[in-house]
C-alpha positions in Angstrom: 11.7 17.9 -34.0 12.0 19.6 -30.2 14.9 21.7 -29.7 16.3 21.5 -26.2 17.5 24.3 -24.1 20.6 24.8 -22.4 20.2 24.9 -18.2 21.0 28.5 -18.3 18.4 29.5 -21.1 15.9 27.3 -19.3 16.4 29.4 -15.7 16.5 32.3 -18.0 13.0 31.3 -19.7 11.5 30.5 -16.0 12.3 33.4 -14.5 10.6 35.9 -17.5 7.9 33.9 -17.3 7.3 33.6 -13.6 8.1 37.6 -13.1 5.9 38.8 -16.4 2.9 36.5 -14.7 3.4 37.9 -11.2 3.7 41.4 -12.4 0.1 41.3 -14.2 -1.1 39.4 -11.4 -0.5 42.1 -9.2 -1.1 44.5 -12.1 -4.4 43.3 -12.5 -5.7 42.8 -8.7 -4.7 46.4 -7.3 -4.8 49.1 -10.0 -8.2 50.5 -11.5 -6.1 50.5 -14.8 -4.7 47.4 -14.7 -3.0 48.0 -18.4 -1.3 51.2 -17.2 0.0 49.6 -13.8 1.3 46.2 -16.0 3.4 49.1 -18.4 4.8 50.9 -15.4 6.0 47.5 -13.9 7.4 45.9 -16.6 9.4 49.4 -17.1 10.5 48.9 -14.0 11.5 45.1 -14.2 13.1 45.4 -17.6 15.6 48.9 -16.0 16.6 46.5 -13.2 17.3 43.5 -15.8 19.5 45.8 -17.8 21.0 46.5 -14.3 21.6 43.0 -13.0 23.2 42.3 -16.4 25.4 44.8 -16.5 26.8 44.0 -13.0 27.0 40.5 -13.9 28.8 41.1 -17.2 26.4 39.3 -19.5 27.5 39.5 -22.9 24.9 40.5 -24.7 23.9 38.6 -28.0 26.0 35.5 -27.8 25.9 32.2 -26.3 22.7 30.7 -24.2 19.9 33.1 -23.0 20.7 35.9 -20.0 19.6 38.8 -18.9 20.0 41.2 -21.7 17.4 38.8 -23.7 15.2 38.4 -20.5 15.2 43.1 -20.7 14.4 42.2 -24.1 11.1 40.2 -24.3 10.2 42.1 -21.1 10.4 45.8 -23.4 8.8 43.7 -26.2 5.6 42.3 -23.8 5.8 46.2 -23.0 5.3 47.6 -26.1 2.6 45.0 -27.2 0.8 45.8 -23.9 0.7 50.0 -24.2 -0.2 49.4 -28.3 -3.1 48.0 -26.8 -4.5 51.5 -26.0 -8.4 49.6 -24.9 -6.2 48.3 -21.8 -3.6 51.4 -20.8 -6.8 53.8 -20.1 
């Protein structure tokens, strides 16, 4: 059984993934401490999710994926990432 995904939880999905992939790309290529650099830039991204959402009026925990869920999974990859402590120096 595949579930489908709405058009706005499929941009939503996209974008989290393109943006978490760029961020340790870059993360990864010009730090020394690549695990320290990925925390401090997903910090970053997931304060100006939380900011785009709020200006857009995103409810938060209804209906099809947004913003608020995008700052979400972006604190959670966050938290995995500094519990890590072999990679955050």
């Amino acid at each position: 059984m595949t579930a489908r995904l709405d058009p706005a939880s499929a941009v939503t999905l996209k974008r989290f993934l393109l943006r978490v992939g760029l961020l340790g790309t870059f993360a990864v290529l010009l730090s020394r401490r690549p695990g320290g650099s990925f925390v401090g830039m997903i910090d970053l991204a997931a304060i100006i999710t939380c900011a785009c959402a709020i200006f857009a009026k995103d409810p938060a925990g209804r209906g099809p994926l947004n913003q608020w869920d995008e700052a979400l999974a972006l604190f959670g990859v966050r938290c995995l990432v500094a519990g890590m402590g072999m990679f955050t120096g």
